[in-house]
KOLDO-302039 format. One record per atom (N, C-alpha, C, CB): atom name; x, y, z. Coordinates in Angstrom, 3 decimals. Glycine has a CB too. Example, Ala and Ser with C-alpha at 12.3 -4.5 7.8 and 13.67 -1.06 7.14 Angstrom:
<recs>
REC   atom          X          Y          Z
REC      N     13.190     -5.690      7.800
REC     CA     12.300     -4.500      7.800
REC      C     13.200     -3.300      7.800
REC     CB     11.308     -4.473      9.046
REC      N     12.850     -2.250      7.080
REC     CA     13.670     -1.060      7.140
REC      C     12.900      0.030      7.870
REC     CB     14.084     -0.598      5.725
</recs>
This chain:
<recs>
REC   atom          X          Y          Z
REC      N    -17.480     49.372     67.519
REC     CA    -16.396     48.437     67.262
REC      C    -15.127     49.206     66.908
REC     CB    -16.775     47.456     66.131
REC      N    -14.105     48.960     67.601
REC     CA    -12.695     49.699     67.270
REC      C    -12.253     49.337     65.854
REC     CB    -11.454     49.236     68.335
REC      N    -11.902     49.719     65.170
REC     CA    -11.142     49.276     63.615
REC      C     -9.872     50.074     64.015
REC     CB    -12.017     49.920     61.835
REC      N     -8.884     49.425     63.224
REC     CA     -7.379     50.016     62.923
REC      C     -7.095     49.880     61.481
REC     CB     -6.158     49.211     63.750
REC      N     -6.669     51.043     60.849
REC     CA     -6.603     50.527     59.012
REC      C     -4.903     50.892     58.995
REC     CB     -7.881     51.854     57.453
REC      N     -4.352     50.440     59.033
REC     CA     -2.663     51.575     58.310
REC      C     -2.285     51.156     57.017
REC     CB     -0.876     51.334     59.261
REC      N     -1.960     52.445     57.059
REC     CA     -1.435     52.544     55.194
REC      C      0.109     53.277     55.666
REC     CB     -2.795     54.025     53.744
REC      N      0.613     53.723     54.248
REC     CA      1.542     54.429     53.910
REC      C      3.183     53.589     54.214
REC     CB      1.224     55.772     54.683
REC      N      3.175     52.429     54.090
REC     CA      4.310     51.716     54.308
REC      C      4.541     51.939     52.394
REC     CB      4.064     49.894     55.224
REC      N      5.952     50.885     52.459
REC     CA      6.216     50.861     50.898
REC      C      7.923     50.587     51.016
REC     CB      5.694     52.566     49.966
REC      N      8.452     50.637     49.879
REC     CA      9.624     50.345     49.669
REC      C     10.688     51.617     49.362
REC     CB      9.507     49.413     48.665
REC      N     11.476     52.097     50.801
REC     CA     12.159     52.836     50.526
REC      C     14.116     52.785     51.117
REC     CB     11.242     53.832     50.913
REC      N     14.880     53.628     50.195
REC     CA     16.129     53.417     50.203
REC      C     16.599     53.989     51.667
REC     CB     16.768     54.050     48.942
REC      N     17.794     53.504     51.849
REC     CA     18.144     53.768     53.150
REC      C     18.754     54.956     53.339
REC     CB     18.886     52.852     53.638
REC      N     18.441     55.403     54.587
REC     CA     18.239     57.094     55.174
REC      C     16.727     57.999     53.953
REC     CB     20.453     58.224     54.784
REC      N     15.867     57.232     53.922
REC     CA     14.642     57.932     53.026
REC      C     13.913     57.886     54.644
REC     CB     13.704     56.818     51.313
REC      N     12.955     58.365     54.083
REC     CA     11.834     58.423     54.985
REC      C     10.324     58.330     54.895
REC     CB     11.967     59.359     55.434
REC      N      9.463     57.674     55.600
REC     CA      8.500     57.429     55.369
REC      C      7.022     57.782     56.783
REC     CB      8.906     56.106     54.883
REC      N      5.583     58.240     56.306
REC     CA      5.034     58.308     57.437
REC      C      3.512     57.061     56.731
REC     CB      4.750     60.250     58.001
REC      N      3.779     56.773     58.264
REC     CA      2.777     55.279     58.130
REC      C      1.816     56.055     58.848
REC     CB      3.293     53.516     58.957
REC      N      0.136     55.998     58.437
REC     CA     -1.030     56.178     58.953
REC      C     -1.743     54.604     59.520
REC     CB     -1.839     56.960     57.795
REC      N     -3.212     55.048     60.619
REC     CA     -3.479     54.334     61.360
REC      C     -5.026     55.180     61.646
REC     CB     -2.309     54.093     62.401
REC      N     -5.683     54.676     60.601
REC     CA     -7.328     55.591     61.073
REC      C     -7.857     54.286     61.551
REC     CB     -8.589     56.504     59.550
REC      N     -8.233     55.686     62.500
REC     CA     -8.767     54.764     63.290
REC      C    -10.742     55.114     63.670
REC     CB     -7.639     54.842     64.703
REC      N    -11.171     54.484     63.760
REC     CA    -13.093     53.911     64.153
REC      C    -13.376     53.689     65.299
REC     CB    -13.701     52.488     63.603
REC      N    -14.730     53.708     65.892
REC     CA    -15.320     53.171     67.123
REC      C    -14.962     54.068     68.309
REC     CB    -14.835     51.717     67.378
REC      N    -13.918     54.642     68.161
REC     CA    -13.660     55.156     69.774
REC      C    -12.929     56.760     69.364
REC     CB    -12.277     53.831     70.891
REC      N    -12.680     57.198     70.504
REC     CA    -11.928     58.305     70.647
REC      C    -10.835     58.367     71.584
REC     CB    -12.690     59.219     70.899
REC      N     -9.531     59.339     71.129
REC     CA     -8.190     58.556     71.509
REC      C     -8.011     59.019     72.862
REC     CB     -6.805     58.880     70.550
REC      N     -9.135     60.051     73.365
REC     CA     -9.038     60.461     75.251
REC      C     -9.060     58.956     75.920
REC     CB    -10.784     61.569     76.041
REC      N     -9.766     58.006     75.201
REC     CA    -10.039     56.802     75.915
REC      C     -9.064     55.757     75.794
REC     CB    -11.240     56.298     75.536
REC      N     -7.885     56.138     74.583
REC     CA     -7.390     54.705     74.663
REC      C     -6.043     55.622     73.989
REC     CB     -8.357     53.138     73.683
REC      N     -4.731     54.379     74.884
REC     CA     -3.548     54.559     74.278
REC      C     -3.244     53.656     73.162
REC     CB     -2.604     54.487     75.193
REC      N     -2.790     54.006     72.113
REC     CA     -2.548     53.825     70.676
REC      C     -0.773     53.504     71.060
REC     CB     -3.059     55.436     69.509
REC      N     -0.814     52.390     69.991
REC     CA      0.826     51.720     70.014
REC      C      1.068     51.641     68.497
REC     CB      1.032     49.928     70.829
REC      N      2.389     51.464     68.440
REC     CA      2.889     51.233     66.709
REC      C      4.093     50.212     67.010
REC     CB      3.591     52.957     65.699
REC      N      3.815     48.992     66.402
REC     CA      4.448     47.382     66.670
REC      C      5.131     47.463     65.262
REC     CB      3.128     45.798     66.911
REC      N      6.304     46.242     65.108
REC     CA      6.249     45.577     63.967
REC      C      7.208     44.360     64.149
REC     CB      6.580     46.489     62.810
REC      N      7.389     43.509     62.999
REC     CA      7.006     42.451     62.716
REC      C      8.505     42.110     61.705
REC     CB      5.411     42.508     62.102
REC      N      9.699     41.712     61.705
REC     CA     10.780     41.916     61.120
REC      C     10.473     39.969     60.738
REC     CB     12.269     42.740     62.183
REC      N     10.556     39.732     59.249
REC     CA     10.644     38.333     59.157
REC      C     11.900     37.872     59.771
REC     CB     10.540     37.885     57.772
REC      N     10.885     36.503     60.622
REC     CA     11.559     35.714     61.411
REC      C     11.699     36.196     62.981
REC     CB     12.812     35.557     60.757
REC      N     10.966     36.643     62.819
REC     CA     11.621     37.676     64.288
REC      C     10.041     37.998     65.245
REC     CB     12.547     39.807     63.531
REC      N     10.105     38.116     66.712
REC     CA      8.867     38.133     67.136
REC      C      7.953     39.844     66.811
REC     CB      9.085     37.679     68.778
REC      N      6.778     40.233     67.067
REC     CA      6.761     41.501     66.973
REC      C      7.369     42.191     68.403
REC     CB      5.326     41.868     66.603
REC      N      7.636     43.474     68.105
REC     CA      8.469     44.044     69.113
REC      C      7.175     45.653     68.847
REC     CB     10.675     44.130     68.618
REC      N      7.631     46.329     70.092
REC     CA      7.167     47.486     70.451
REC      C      8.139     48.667     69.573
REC     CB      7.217     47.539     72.103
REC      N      7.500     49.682     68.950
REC     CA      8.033     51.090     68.489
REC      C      7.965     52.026     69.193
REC     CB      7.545     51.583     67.500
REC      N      6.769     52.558     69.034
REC     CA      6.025     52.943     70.217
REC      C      4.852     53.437     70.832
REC     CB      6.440     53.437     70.508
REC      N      4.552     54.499     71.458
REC     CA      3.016     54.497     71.881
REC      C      3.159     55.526     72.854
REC     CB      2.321     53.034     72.517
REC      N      1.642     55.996     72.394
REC     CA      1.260     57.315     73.133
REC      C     -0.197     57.196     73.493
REC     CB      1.502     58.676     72.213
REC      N     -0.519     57.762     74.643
REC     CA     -1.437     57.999     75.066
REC      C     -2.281     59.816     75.340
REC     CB     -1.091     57.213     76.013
REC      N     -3.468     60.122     74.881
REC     CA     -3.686     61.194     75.403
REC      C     -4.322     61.316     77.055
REC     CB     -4.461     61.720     74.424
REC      N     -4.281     60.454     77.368
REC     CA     -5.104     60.933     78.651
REC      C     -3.829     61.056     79.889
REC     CB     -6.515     59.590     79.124
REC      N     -3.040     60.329     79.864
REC     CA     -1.975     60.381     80.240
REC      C     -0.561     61.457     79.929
REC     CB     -1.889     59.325     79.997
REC      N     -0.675     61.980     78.486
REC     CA      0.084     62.788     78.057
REC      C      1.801     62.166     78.040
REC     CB     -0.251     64.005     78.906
REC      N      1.124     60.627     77.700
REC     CA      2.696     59.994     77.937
REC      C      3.239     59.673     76.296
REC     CB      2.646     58.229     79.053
REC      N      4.541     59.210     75.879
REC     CA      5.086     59.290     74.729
REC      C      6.254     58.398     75.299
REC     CB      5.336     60.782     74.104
REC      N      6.315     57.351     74.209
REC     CA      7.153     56.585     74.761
REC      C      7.999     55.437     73.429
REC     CB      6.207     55.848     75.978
REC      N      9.152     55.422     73.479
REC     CA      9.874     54.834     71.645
REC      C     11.333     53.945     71.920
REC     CB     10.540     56.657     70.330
REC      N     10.703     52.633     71.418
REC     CA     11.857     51.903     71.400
REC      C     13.316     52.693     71.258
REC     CB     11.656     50.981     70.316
REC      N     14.587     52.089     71.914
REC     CA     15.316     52.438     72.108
REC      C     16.230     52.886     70.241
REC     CB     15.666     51.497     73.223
REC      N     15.724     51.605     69.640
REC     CA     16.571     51.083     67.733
REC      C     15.674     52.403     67.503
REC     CB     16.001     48.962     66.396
REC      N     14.740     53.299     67.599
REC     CA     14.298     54.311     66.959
REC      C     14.165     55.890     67.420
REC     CB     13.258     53.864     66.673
REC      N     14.775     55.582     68.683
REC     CA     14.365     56.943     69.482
REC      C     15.022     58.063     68.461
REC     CB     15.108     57.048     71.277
REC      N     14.662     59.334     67.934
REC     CA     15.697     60.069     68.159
REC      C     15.060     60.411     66.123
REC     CB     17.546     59.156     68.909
REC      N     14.358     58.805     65.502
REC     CA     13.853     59.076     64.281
REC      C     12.651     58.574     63.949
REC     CB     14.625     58.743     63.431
REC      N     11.986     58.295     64.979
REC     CA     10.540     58.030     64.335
REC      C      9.789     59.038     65.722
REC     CB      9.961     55.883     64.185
REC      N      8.746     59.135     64.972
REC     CA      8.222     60.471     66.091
REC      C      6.898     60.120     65.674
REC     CB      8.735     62.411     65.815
REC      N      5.548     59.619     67.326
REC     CA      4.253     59.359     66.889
REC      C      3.832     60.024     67.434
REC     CB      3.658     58.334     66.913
REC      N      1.940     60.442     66.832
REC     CA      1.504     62.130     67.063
REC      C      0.580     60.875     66.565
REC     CB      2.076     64.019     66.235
REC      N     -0.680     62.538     67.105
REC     CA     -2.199     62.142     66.630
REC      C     -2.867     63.116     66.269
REC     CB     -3.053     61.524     67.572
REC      N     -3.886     62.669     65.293
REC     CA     -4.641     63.793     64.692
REC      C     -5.923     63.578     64.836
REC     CB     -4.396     64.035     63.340
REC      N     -6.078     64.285     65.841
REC     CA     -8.142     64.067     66.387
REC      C     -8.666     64.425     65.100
REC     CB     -9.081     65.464     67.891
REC      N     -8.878     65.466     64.454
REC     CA     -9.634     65.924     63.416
REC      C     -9.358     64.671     62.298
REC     CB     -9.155     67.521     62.953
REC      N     -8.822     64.221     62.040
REC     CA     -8.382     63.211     61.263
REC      C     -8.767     61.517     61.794
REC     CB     -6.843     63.515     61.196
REC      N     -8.815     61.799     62.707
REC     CA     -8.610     60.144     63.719
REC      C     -7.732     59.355     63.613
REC     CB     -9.535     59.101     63.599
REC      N     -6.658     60.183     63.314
REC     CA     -5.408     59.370     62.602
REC      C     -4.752     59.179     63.916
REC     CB     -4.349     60.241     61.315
REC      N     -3.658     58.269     63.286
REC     CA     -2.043     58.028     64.601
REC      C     -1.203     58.298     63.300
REC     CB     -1.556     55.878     65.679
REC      N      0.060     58.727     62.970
REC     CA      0.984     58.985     62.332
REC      C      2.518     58.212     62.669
REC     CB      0.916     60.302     62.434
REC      N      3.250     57.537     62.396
REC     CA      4.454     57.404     62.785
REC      C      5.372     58.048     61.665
REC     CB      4.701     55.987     63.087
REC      N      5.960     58.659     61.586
REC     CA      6.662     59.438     61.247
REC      C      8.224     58.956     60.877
REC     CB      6.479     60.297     62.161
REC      N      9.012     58.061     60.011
REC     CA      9.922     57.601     60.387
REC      C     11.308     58.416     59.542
REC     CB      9.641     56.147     60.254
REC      N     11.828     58.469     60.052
REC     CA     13.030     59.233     59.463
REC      C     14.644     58.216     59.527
REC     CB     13.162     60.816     60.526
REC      N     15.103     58.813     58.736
REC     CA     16.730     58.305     58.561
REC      C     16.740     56.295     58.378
REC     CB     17.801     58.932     60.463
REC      N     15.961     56.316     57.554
REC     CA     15.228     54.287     57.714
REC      C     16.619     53.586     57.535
REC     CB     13.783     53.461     55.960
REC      N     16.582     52.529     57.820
REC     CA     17.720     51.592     58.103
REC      C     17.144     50.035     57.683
REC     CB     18.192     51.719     59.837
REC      N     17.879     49.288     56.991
REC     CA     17.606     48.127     56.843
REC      C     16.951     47.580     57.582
REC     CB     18.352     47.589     56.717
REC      N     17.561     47.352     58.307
REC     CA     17.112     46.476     59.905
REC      C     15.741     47.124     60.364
REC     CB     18.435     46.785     61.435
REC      N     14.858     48.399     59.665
REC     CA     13.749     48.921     60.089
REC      C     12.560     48.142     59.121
REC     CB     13.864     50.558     59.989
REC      N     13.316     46.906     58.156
REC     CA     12.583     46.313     57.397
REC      C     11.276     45.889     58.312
REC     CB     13.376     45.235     56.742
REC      N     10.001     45.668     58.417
REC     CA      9.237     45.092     59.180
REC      C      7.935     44.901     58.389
REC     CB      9.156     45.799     60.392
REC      N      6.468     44.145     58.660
REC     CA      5.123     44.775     58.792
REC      C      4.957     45.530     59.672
REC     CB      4.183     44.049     58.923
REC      N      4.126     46.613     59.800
REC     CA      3.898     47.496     60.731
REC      C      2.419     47.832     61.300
REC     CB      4.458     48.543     60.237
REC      N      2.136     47.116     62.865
REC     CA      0.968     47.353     62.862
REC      C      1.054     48.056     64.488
REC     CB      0.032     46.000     62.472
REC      N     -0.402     48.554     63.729
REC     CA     -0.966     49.662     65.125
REC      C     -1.856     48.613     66.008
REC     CB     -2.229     51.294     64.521
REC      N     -2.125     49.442     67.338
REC     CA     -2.834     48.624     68.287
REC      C     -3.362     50.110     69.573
REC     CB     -1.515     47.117     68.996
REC      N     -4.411     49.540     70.183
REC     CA     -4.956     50.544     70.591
REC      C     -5.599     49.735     71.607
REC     CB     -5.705     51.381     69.640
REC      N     -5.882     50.129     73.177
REC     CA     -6.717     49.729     74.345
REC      C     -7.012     50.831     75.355
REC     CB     -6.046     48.616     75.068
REC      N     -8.174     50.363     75.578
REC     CA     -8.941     51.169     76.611
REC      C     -8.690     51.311     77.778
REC     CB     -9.974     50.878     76.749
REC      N     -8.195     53.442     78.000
REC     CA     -8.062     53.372     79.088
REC      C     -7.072     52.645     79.986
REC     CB     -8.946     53.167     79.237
REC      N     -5.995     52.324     79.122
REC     CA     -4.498     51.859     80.265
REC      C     -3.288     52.451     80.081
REC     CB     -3.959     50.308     80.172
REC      N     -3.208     52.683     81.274
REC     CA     -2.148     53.685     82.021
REC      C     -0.501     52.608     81.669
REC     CB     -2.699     53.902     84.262
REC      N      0.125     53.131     80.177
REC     CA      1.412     52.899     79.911
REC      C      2.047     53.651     80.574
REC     CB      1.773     52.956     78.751
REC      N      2.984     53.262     81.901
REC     CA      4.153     54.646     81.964
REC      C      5.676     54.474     81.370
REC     CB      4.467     55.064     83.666
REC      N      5.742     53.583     80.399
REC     CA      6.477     52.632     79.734
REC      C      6.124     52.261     78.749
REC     CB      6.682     51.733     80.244
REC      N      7.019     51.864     77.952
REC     CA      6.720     51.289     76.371
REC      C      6.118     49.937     76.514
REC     CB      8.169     51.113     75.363
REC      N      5.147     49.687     75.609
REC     CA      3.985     48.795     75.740
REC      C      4.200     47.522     75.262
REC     CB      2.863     49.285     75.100
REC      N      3.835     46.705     75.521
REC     CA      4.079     45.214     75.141
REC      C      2.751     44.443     74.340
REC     CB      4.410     44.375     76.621
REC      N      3.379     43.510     73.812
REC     CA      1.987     43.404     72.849
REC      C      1.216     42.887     73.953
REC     CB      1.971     42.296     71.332
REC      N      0.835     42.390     74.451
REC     CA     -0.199     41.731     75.077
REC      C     -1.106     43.130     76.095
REC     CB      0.606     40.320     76.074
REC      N     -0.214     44.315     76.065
REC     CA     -1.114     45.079     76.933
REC      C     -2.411     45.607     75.586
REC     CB     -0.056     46.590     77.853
REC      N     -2.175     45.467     74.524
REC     CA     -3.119     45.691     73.347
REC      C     -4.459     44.790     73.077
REC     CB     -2.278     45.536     72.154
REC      N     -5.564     44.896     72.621
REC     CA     -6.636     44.049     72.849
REC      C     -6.884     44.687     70.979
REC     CB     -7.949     44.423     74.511
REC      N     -6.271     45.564     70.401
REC     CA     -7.618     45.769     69.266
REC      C     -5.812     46.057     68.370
REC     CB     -9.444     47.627     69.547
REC      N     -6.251     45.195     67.043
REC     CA     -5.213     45.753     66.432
REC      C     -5.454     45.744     64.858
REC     CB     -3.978     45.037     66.864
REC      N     -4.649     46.736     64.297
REC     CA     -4.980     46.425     62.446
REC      C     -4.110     45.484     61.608
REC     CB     -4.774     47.858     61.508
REC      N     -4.435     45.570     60.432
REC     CA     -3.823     44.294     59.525
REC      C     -2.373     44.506     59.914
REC     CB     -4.082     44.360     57.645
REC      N     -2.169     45.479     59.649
REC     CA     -0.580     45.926     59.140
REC      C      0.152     46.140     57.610
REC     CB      0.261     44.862     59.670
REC      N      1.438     46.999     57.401
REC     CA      1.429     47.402     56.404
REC      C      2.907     47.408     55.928
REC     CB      0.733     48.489     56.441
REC      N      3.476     47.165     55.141
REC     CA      5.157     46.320     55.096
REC      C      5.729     47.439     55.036
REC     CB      5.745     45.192     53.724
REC      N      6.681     47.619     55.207
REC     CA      7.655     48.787     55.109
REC      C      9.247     47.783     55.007
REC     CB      7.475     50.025     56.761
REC      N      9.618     48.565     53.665
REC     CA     10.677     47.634     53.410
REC      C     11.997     48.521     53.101
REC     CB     10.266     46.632     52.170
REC      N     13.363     48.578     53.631
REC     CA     14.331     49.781     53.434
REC      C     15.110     49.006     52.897
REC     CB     14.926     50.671     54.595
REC      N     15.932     49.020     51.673
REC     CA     16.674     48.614     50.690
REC      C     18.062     49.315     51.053
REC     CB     16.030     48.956     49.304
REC      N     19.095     48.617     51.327
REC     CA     20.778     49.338     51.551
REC      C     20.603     50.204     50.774
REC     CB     22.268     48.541     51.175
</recs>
């Protein structure tokens, strides 16, 4: 069974920085591309972004390119998002999502996702 857990959200000031984890269960990440979504109240979820290893693809909303940076840690089974220089507007929940074996050559949409975790708030204060 796939599980997704993320942690490491929280409440931080603007231009701080924060890295959100995503352990992950059941599978191994040769088999599946891993995404990082979130969730801005009032607002639909939108794509961050997402990487795949089998593909060797890497791929980040446009509002983040340049400061959030996602990586993986086999030994760990982690996904990492990495966010730097935070901005109000980066207020969100933040959840991961992961599916088997599909070829993103593009940033991912929720519906290409089948397995996803709770999610975890991340909140940036002016």
């Amino acid at each position: 069974e796939v599980q997704l857990v993320e942690s490491g959200g929280g409440l931080v000031q603007a231009g701080g920085s924060l890295r959100l984890s995503c352990a992950a269960s059941g599978f191994t990440f040769d088999e599946y591309a891993i995404g990082w979504f979130r969730r801005a109240p009032g607002k639909a979820r939108e794509a961050v972004a997402n990487i795949s290893e089998r593909d060797g693809s890497i791929y980040y909303a446009d509002a983040v390119k340049g400061r959030f940076t996602i990586s993986i840690d086999n030994a760990k089974s982690t996904v990492y998002l990495q966010m730097n220089s935070l901005k109000p507007e980066d207020t969100a929940i933040y959840y991961c999502a992961a599916e088997y074996r599909i070829l993103l050559l593009r940033l991912g949409r929720e519906d290409d996702f089948g397995s996803w975790g709770q999610g975890t708030q991340v909140t940036v204060s002016p």
